[in-house]
Backbone as a chain_set.jsonl record, in Angstrom:
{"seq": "XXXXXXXXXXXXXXXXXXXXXXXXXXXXXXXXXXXXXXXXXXXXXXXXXXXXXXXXXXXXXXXXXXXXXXXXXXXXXXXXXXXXXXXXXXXXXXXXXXXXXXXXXXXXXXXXXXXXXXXXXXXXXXXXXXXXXXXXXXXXXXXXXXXXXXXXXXXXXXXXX", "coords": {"N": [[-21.325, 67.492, -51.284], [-22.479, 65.166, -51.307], [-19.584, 63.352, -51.494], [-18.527, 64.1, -49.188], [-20.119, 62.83, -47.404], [-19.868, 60.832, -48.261], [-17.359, 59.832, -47.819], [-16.867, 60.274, -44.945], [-18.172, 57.468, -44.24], [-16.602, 55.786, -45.248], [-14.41, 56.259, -43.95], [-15.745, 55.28, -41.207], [-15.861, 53.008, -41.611], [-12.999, 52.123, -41.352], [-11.787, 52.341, -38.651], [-11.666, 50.361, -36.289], [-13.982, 48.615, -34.282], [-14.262, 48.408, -30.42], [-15.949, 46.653, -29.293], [-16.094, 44.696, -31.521], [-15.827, 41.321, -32.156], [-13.499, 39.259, -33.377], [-14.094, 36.984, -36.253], [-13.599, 34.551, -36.72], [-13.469, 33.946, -33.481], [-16.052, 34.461, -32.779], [-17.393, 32.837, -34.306], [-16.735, 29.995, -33.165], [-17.323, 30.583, -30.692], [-20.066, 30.219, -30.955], [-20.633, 27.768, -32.232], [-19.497, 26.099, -30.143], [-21.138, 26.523, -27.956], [-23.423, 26.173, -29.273], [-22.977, 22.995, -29.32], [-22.111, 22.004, -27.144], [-25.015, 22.406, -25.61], [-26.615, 20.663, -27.141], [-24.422, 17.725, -26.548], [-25.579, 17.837, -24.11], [-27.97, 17.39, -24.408], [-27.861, 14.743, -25.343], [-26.347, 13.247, -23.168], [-28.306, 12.732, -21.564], [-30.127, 11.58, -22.574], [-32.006, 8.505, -22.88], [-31.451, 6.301, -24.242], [-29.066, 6.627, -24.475], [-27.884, 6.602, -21.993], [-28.353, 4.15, -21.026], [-26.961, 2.135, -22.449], [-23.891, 3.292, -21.453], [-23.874, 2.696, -18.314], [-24.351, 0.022, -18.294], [-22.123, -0.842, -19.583], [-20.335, 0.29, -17.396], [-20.994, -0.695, -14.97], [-19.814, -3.662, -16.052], [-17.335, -3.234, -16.186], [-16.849, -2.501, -13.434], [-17.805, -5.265, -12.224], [-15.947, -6.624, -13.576], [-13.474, -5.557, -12.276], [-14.242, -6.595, -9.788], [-14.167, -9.224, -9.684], [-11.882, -9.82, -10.651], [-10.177, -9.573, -8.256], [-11.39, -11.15, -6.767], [-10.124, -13.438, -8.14], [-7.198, -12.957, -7.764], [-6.91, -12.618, -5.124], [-7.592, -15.585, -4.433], [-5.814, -16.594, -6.096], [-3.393, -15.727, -4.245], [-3.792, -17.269, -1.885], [-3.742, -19.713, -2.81], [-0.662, -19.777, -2.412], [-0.15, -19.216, -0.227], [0.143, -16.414, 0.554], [0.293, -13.721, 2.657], [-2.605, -12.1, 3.075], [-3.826, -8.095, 2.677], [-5.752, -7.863, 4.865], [-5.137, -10.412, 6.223], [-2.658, -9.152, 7.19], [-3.208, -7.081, 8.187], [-4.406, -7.785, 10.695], [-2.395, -9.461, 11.748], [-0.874, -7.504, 11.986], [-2.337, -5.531, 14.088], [-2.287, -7.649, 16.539], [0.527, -8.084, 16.928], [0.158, -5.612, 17.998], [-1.037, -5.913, 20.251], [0.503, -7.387, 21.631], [3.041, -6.132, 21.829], [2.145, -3.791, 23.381], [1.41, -5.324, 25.969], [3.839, -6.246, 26.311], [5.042, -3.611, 27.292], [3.577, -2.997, 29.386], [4.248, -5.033, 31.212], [7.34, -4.814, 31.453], [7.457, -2.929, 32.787], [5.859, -3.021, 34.628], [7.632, -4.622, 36.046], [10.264, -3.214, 36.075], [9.118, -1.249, 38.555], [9.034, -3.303, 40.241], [11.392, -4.32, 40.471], [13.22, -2.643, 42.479], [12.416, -2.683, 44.987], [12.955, -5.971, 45.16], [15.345, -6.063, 45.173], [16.21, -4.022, 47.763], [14.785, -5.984, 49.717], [15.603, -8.241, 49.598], [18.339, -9.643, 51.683], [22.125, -9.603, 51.674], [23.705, -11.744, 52.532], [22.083, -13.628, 52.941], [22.052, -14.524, 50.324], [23.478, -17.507, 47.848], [26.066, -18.432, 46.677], [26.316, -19.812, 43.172], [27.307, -22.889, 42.139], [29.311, -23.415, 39.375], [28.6, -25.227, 36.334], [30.119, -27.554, 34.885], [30.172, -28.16, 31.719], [29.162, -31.47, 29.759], [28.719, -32.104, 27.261], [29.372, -31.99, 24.013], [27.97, -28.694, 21.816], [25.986, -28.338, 19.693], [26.705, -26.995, 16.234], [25.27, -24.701, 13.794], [25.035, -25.723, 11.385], [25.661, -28.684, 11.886], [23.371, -28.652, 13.169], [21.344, -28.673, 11.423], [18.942, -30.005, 9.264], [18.779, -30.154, 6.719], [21.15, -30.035, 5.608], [22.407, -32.372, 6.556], [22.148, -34.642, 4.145], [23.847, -33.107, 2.743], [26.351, -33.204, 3.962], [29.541, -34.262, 3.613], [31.175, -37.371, 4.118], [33.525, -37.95, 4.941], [33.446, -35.869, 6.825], [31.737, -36.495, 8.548], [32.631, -38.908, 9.703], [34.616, -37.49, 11.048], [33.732, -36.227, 12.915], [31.799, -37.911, 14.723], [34.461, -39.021, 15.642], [35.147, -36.784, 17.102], [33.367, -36.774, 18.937], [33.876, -38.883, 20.125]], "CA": [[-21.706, 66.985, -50.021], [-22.034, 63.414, -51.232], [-18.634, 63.248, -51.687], [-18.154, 64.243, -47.822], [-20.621, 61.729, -46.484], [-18.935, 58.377, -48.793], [-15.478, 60.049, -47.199], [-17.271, 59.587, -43.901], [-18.91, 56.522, -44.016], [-15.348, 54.935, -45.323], [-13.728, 56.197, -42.728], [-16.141, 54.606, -40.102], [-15.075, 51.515, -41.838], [-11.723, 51.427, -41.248], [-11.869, 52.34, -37.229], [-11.543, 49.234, -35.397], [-14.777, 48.996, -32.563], [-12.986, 47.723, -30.331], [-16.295, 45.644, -28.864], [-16.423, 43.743, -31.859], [-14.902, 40.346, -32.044], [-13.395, 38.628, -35.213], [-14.988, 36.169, -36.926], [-13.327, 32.892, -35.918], [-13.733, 33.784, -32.554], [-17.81, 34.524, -32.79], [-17.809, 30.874, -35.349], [-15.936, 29.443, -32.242], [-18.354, 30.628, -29.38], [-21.63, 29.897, -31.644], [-20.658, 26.197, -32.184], [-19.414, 25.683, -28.736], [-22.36, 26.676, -27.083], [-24.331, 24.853, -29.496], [-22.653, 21.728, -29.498], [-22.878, 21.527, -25.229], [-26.512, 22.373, -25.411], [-26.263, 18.919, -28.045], [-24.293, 16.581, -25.682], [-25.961, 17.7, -22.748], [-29.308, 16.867, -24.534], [-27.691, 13.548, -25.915], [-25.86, 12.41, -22.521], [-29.599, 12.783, -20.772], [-31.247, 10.863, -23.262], [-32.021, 7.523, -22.211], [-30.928, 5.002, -25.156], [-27.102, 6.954, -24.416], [-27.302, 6.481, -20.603], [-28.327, 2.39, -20.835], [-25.374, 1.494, -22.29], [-23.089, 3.695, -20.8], [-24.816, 2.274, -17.489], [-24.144, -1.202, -18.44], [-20.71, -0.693, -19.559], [-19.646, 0.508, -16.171], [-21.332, -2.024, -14.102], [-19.383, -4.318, -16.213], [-16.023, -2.598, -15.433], [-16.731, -2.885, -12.124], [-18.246, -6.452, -11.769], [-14.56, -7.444, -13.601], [-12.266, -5.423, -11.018], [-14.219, -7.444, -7.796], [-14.182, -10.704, -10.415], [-10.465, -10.066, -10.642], [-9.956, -9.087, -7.095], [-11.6, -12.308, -5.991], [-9.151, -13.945, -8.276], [-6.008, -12.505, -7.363], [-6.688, -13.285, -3.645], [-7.654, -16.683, -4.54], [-4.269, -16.939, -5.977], [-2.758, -15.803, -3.458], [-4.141, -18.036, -0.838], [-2.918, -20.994, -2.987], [0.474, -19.691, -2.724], [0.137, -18.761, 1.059], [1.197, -15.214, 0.916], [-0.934, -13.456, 3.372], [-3.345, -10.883, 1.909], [-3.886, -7.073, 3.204], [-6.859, -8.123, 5.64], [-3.876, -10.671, 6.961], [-1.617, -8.707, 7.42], [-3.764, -5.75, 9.117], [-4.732, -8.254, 11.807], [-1.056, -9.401, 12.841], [-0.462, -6.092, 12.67], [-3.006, -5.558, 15.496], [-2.179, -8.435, 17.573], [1.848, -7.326, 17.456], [0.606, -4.337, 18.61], [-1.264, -5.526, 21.507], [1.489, -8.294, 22.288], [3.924, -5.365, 22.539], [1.521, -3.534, 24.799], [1.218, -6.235, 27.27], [5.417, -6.431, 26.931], [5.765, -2.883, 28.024], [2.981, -3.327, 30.866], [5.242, -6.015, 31.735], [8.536, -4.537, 31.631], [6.848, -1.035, 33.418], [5.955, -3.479, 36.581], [9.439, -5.562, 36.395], [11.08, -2.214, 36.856], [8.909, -0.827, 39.69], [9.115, -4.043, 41.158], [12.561, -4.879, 40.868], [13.868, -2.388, 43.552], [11.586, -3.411, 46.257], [13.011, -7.19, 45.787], [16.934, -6.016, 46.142], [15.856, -3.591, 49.159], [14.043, -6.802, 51.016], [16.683, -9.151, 50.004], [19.322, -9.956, 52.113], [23.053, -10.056, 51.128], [23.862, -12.873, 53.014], [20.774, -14.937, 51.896], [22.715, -15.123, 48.793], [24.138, -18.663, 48.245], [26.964, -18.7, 45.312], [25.927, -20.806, 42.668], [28.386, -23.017, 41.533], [29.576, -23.232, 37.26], [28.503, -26.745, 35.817], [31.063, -28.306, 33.397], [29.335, -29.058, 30.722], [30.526, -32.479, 29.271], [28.039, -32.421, 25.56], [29.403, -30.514, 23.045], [27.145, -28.061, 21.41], [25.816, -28.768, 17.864], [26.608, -25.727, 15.2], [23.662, -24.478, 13.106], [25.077, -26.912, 10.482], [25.186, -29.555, 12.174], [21.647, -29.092, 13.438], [19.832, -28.226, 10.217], [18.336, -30.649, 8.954], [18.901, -30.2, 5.451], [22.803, -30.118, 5.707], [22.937, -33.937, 6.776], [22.55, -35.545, 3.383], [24.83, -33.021, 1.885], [27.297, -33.418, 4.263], [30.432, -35.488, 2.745], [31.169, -38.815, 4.357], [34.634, -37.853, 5.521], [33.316, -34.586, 7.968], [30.741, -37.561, 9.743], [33.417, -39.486, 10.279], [35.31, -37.061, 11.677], [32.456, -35.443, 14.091], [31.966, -39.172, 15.019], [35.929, -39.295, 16.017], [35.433, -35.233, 18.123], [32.275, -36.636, 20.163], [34.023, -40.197, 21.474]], "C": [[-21.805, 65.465, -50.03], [-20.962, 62.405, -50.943], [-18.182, 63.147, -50.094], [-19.035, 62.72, -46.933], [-20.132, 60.021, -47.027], [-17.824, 58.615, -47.937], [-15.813, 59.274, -45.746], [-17.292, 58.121, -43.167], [-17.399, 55.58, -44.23], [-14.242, 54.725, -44.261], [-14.083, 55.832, -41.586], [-15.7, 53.245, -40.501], [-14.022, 51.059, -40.918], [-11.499, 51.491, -39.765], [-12.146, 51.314, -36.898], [-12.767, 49.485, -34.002], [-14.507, 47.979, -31.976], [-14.3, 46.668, -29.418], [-16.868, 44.855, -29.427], [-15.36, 42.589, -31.955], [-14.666, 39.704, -33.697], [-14.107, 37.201, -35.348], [-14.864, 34.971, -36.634], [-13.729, 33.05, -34.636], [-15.359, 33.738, -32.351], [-17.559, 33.025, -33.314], [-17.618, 29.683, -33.953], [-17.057, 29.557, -30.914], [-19.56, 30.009, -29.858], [-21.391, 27.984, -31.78], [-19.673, 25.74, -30.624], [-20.619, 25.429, -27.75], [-23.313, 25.778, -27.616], [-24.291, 23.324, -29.45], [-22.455, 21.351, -28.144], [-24.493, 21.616, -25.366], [-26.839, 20.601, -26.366], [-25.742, 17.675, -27.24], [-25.352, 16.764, -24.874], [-27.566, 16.827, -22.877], [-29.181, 15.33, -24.697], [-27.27, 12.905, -24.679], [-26.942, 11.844, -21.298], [-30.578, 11.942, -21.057], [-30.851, 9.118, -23.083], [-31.661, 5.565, -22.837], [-29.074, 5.4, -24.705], [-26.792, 5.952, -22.609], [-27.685, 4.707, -20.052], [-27.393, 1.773, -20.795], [-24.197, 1.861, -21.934], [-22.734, 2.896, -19.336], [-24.032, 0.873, -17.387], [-22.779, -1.742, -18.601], [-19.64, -0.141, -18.272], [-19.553, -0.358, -15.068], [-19.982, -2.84, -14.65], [-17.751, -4.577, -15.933], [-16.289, -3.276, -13.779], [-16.897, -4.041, -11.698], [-16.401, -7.107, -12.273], [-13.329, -6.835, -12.76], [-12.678, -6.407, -9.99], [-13.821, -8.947, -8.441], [-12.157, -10.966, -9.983], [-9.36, -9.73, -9.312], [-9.861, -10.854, -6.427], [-10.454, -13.279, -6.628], [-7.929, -14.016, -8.088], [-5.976, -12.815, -5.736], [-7.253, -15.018, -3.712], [-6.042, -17.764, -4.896], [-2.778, -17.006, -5.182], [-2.527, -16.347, -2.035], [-3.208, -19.31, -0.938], [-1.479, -20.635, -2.928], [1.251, -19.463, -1.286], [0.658, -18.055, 1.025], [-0.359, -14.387, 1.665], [-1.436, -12.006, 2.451], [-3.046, -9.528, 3.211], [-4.221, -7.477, 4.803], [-5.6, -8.93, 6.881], [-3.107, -10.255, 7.941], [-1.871, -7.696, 8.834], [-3.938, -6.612, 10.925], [-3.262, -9.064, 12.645], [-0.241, -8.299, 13.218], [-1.207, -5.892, 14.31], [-2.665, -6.312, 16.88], [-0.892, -7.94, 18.053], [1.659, -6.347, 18.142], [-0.064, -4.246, 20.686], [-0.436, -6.333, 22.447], [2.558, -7.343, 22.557], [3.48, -4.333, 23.493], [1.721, -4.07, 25.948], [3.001, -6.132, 27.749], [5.993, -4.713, 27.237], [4.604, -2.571, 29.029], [3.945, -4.129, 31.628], [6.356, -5.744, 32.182], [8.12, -3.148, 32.822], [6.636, -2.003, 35.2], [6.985, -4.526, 36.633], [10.168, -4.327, 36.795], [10.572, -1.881, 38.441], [9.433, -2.063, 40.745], [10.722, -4.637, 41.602], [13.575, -3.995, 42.281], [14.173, -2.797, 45.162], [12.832, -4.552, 46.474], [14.786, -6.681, 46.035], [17.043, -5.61, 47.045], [15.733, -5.159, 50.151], [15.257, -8.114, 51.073], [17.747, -8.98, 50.653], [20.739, -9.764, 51.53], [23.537, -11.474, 51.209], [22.935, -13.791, 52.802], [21.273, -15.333, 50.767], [23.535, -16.579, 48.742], [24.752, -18.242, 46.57], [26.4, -19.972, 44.725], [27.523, -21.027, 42.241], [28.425, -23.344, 39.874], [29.175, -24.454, 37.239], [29.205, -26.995, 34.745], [29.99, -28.787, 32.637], [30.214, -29.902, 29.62], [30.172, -32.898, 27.553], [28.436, -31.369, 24.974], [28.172, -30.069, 22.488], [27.437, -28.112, 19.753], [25.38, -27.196, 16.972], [25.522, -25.569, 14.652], [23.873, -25.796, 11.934], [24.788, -28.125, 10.783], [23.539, -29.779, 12.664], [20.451, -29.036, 12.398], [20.015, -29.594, 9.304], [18.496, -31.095, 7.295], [20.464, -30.409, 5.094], [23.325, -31.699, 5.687], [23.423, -34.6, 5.729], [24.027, -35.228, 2.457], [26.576, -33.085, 2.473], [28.571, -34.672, 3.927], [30.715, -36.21, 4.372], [32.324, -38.669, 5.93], [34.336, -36.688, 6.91], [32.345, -35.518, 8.667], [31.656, -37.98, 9.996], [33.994, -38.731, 11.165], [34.311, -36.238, 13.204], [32.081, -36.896, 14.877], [32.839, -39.364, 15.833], [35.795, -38.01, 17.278], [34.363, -36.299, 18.963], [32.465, -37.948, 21.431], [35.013, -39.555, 22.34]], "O": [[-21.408, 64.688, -49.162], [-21.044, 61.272, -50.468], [-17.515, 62.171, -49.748], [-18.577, 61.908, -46.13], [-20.068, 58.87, -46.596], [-17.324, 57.671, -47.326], [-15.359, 58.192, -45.375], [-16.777, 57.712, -42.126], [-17.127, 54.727, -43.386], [-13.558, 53.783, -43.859], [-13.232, 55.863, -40.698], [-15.208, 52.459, -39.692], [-13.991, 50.143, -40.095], [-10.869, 50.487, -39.43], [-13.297, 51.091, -37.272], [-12.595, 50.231, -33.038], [-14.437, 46.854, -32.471], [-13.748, 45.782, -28.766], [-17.782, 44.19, -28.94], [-14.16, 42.843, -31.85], [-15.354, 39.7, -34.718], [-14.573, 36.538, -34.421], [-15.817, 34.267, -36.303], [-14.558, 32.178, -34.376], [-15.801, 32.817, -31.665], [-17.572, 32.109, -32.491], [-18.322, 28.679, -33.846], [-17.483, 28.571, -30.313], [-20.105, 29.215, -29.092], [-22.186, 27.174, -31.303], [-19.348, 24.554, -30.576], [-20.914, 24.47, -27.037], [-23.922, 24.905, -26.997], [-25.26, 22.569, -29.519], [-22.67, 20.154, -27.952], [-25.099, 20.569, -25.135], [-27.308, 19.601, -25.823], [-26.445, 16.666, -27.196], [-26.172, 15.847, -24.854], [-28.141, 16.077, -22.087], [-30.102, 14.604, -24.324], [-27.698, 11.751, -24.697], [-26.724, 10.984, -20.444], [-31.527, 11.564, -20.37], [-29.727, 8.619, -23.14], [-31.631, 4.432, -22.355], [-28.138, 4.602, -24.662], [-25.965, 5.117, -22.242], [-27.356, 4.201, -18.979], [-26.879, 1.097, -19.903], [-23.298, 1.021, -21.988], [-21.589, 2.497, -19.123], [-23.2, 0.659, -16.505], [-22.308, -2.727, -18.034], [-18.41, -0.197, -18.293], [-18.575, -0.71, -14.408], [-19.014, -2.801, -13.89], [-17.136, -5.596, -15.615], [-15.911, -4.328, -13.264], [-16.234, -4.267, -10.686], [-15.743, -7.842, -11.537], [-12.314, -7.506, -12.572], [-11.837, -7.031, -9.342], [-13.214, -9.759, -7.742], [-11.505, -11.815, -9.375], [-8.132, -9.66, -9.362], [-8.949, -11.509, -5.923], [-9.803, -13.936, -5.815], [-7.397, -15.119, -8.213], [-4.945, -13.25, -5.224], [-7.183, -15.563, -2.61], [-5.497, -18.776, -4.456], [-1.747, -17.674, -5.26], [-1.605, -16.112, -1.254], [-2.439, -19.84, -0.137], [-0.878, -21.455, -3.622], [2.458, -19.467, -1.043], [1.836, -18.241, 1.331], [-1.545, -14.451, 1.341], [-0.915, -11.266, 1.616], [-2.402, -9.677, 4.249], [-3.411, -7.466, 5.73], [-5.226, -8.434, 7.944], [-2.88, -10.682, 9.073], [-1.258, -7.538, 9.89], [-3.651, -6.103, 12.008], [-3.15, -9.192, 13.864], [0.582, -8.077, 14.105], [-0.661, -6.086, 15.397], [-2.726, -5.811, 18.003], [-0.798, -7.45, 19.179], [2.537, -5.932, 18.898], [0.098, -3.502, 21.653], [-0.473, -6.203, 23.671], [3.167, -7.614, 23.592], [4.259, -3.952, 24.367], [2.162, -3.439, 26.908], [3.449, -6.006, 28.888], [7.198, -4.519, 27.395], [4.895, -1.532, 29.621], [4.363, -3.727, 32.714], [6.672, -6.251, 33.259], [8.961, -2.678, 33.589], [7.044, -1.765, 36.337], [6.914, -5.312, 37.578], [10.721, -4.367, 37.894], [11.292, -2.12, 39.411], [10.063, -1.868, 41.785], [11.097, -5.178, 42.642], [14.442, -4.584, 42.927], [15.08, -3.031, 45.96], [13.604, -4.459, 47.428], [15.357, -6.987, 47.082], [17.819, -6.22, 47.782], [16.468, -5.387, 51.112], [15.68, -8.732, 52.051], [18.366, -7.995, 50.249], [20.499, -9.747, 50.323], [23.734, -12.225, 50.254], [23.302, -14.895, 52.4], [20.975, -16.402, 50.234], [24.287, -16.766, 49.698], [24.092, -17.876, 45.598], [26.068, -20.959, 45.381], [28.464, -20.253, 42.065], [27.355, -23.494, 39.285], [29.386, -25.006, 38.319], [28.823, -26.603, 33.643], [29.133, -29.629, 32.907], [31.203, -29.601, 28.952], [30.845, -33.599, 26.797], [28.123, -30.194, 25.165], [27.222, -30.849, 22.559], [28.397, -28.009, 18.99], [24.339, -26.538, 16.985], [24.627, -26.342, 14.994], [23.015, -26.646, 11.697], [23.889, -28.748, 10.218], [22.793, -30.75, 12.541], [19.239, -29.237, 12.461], [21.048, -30.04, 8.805], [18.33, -32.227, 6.842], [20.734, -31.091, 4.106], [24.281, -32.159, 5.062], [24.535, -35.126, 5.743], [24.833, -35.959, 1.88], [27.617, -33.04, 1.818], [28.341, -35.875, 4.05], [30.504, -35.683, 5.464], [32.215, -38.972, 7.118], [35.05, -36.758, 7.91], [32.146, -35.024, 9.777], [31.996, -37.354, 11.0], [33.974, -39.219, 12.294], [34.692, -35.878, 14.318], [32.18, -36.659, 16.081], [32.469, -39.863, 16.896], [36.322, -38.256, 18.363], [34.971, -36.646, 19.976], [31.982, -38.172, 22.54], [35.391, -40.116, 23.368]]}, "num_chains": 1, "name": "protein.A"}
């Protein structure tokens, strides 16, 4: 009968229960759990959260530091900033408001004035010769003059008598 109950007992061995877990995995939950209950105590405690504290501020005091510098730079360079920008945005938007108020009573109104006008009230204008030539973009810019060679003055000189 001894013999039957070692047979037994060996053979509960070897059966797999299937709601135990293996061994790394238990080692694995047991120092997990303990080692959060550990930060959580350490990230609470009040020598950790000073200089953490202090080290963030400091982050942050050098983004506005470097904020203020970067729009400082960009003042001296005259490129308009966000803030700038947002507010000619705005104004464009109420200067193209006003130009389709504008255009909205030029239409209504324009029927009216061909209805009330006359045909015969009309007087033909006559064409005006115009006797000044008209000055190209080259010639009018300003910067073009000095580089213009010697020989094309002369000759613009010679077209205008």
């Amino acid at each position: 009968m001894a013999r039957a109950q070692a047979e037994a007992k060996s053979n509960r061995g070897t059966k797999p229960n299937p709601s135990a877990k293996p061994f790394p995995q238990v080692l694995y939950e047991t120092v997990t759990r303990t080692s959060s209950a550990q930060w959580d105590r350490l990230l609470r405690h009040p020598w950790f959260l000073r200089p953490v504290s202090l080290y963030l501020q400091g982050v942050l005091t050098l983004v506005e530091r470097s904020r203020m510098v970067v729009g400082f730079g960009l003042r001296l360079m005259n490129v308009p900033t966000r803030e700038e920008i947002a507010a000619l945005d705005r104004k464009l938007d109420s200067v193209q408001e006003q130009l389709d108020e504008l255009t909205a009573h030029l239409v209504r109104s324009e029927p009216a004035a061909k209805v009330t006008r006359p045909a015969a009230a009309r007087k033909p204008t006559a064409r005006r010769t115009t006797t000044t030539r008209r000055r190209t973009a080259r010639a009018a810019s300003p910067k073009s003059a000095p580089e213009a060679a010697p020989e094309a003055a002369a000759s613009d000189a010679v077209e205008t008598s």
